[in-house]
C-alpha positions in Angstrom: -97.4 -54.0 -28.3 -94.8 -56.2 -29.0 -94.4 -59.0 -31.5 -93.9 -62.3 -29.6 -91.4 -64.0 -31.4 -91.3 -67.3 -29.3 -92.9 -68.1 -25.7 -93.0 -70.8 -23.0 -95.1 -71.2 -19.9 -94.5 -73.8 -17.1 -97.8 -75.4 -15.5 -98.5 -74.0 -11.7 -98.0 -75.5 -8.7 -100.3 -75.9 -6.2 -98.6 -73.0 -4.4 -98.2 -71.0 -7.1 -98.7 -67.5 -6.7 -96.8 -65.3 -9.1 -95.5 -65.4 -12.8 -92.5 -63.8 -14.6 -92.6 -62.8 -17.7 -88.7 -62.6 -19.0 -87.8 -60.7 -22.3 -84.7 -61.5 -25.1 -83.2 -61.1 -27.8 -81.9 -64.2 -30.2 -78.3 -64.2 -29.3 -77.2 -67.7 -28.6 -75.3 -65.8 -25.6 -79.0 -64.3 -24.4 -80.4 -67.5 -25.3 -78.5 -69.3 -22.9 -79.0 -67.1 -20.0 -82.7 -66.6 -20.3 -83.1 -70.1 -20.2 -80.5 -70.8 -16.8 -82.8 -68.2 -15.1 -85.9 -69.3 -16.6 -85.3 -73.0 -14.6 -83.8 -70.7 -11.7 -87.7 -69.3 -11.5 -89.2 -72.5 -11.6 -87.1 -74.2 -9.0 -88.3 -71.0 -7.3 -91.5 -71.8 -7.7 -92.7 -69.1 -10.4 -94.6 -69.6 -13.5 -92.2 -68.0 -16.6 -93.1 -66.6 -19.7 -90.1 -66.4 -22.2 -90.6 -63.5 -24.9 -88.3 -63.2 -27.7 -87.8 -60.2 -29.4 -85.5 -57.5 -30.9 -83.7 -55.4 -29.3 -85.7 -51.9 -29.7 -89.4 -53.0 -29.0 -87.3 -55.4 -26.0 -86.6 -52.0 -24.2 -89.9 -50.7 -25.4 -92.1 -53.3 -23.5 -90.2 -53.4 -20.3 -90.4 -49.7 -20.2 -94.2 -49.7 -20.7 -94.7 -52.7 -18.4 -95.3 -55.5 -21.1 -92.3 -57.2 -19.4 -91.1 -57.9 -16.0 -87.3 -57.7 -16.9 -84.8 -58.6 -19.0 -80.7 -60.3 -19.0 -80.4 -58.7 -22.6 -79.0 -55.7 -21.9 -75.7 -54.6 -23.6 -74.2 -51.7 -22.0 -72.6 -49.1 -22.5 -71.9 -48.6 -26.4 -73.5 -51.7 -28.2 -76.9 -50.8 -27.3 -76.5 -46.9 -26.2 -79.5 -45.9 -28.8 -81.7 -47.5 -26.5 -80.9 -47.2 -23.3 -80.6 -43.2 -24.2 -84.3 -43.7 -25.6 -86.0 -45.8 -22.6 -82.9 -45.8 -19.8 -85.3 -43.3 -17.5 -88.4 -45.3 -18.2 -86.8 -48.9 -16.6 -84.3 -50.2 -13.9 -81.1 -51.2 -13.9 -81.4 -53.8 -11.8 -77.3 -55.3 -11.5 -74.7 -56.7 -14.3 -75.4 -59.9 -14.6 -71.8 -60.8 -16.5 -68.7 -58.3 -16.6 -66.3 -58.4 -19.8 -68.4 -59.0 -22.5 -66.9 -57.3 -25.8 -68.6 -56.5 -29.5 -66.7 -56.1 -33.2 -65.8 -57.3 -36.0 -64.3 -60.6 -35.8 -62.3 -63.2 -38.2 -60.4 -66.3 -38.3 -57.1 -66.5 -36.4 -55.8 -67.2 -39.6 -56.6 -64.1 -41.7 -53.6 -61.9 -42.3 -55.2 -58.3 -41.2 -55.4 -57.7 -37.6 -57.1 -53.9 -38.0 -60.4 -52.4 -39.3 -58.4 -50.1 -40.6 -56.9 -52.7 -42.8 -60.0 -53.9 -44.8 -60.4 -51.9 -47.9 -56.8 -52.8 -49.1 -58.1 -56.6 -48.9 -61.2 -56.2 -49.9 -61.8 -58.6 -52.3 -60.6 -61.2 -50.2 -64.2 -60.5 -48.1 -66.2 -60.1 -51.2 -66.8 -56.5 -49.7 -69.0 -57.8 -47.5 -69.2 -58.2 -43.6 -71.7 -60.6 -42.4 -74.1 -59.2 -39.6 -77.2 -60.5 -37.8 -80.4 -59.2 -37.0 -80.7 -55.5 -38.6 -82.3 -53.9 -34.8 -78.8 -55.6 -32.9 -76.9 -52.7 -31.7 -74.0 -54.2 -33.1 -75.5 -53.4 -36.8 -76.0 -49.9 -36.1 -72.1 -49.6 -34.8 -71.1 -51.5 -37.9 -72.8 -49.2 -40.0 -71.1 -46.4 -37.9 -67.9 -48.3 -38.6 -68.4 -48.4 -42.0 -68.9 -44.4 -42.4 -65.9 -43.9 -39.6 -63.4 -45.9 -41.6 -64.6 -45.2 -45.2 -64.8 -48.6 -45.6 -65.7 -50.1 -49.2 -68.1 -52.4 -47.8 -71.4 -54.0 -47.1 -73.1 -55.4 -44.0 -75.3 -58.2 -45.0 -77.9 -58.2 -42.5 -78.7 -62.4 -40.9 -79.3 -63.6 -37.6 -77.3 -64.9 -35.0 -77.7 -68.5 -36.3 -76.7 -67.6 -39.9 -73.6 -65.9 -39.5 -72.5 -68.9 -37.7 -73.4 -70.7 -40.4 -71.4 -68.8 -42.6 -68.4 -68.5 -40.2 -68.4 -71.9 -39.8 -68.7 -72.2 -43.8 -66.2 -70.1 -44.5 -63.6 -71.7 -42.2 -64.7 -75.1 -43.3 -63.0 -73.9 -46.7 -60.4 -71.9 -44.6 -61.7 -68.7 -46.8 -61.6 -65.2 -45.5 -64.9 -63.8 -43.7 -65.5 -61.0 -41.5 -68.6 -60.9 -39.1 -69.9 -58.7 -36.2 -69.0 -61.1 -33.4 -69.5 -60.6 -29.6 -68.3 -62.6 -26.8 -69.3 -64.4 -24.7 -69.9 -66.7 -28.0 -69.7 -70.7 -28.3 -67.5 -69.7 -31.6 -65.0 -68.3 -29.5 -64.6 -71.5 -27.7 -64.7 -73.9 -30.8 -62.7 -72.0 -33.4 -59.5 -70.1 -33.4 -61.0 -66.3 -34.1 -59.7 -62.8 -33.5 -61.5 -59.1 -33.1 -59.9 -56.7 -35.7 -58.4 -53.6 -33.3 -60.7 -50.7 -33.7 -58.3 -47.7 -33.2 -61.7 -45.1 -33.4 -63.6 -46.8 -30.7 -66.2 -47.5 -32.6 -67.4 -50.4 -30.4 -66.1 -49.1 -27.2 -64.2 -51.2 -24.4 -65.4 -54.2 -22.1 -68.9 -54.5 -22.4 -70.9 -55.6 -19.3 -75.0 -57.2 -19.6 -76.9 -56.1 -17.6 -80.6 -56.9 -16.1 -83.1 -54.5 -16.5 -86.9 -54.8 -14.5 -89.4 -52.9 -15.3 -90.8 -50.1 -12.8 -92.7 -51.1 -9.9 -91.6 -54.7 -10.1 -89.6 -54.7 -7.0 -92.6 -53.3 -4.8 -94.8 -55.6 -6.6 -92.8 -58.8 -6.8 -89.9 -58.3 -4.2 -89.6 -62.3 -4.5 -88.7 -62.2 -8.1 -86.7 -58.6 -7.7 -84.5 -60.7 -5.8 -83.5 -63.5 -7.3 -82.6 -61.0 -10.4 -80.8 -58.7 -7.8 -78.7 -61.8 -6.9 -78.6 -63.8 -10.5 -74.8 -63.0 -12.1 -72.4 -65.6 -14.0 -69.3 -65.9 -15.9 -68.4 -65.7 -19.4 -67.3 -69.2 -19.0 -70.9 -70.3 -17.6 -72.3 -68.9 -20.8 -70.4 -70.0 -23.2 -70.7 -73.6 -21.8 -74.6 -73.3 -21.8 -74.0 -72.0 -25.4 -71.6 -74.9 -26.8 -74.2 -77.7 -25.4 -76.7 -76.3 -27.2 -74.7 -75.6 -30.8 -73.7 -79.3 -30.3 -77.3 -80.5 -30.2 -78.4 -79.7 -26.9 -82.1 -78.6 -26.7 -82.0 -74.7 -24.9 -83.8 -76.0 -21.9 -81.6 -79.5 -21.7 -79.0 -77.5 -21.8 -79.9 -74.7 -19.4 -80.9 -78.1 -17.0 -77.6 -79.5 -17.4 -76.0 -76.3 -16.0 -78.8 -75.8 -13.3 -78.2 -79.5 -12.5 -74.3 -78.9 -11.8 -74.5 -75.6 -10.0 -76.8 -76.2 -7.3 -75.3 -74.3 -4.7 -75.1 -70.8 -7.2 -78.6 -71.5 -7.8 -79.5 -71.8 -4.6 -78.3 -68.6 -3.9 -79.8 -67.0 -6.4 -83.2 -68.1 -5.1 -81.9 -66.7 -1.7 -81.7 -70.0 0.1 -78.3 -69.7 1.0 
């Protein structure tokens, strides 16, 4: 089983006649989708179950069934591991958004524009990069990084929401700091940052995410195989989503907001149009 890290349900309708149960992981970027689609159900008329949870035991439950699907899925490098480990146990249903991209990120204004670069300025970064959750696929690359380059450095496992905080710290002070970033990312969009060039290929190219169902979900629930067969945004749909909610925004006022002023996608998501 899987460790529930956070869960909603909506209350039935009188017509209600089948549930979703939606698995992610706590990236404000997977945030942010989960919750568009979560309102895309319930304007559907499904009753959702949000489950958060890390990456490894994410894969895990939708490839034993525990969850319908999943928006989470980073493909092809950042989380390779997994999908090499469940990839023939689940189904890839569609990319859901194209160009997304992983790495090691700083501010615009930080005079190194290579990993290779980081060791001669490594006191600038306290000989530290600042990472998230230790399951993200993006830690295990970094440590890969780390061994590929020789670098002279540690990743300091956080979460999502504290290497933000630290980013934003940092800049605040307009100090040097290097984090894994990923985009789509609301701190893209609010402060001037820059991927350090990976000549190795560490973290691979363009990134797509894509949704991932269970087995037996479409024969089962070909309602709710649909709408996730027909459910795909932009990066700038995210990152709008994410930026309401980093300036205050609750996750589902924010997700409304965006359900509110795309009516016709999400109608055709639901397959009324």
């Amino acid at each position: 089983m899987f460790g529930i890290l956070a869960a909603g349900c909506t209350t039935p309708g009188e017509d209600q006649k089948e549930s979703v149960t939606i698995g992610y992981v706590m990236w404000d970027s997977e945030i942010a989708s989960t919750n568009v689609l979560k309102q895309v159900f319930e304007k559907a008329g499904y009753e959702v179950e949000l489950v958060a949870v890390d990456a490894g035991p994410l894969y895990q439950a939708v490839a034993d069934g525990d969850l319908d699907c999943t928006v989470s899925a980073w493909l092809p490098i950042t989380q390779a591991h997994y999908w090499e480990q469940f990839g023939d146990d689940v189904v890839m249903v569609r990319h859901n958004l194209e160009g997304a991209k992983c790495g090691l990120a700083v501010p615009a204004y930080v005079a190194i524009n290579s990993i290779e670069e980081l060791n001669g300025v490594r006191n600038k970064f306290d000989g530290t990069i600042i990472g998230i959750e230790p399951g993200a696929g993006i830690m295990a690359n970094t440590e890969k990084a780390i061994g590929e380059y020789g670098l002279d450095y540690t990743l300091l496992p956080s979460s999502s929401a504290g290497m933000a905080a630290e980013l934003r710290s940092a800049i605040n002070k307009e100090e040097w700091i290097v984090v894994t970033g990923w985009t789509p990312h609301w701190a893209f969009a609010r402060w001037d940052l820059k991927y350090l060039d990976d000549p190795k290929g560490v973290y691979g190219g363009e990134e797509y995410i894509a949704t991932l169902a269970r087995k037996g979900l479409a024969e089962e629930k070909p309602g709710v195989y649909g709408i996730l067969e027909r459910f795909h945004w932009t990066t700038a749909d995210m990152e709008s989503v994410m930026l309401a909610i980093e300036n205050g925004a609750s996750e589902q006022d924010a997700a409304k907001a965006w359900v509110d002023a795309h009516t016709d996608r999400v109608a055709e998501w639901i397959g009324e149009q």
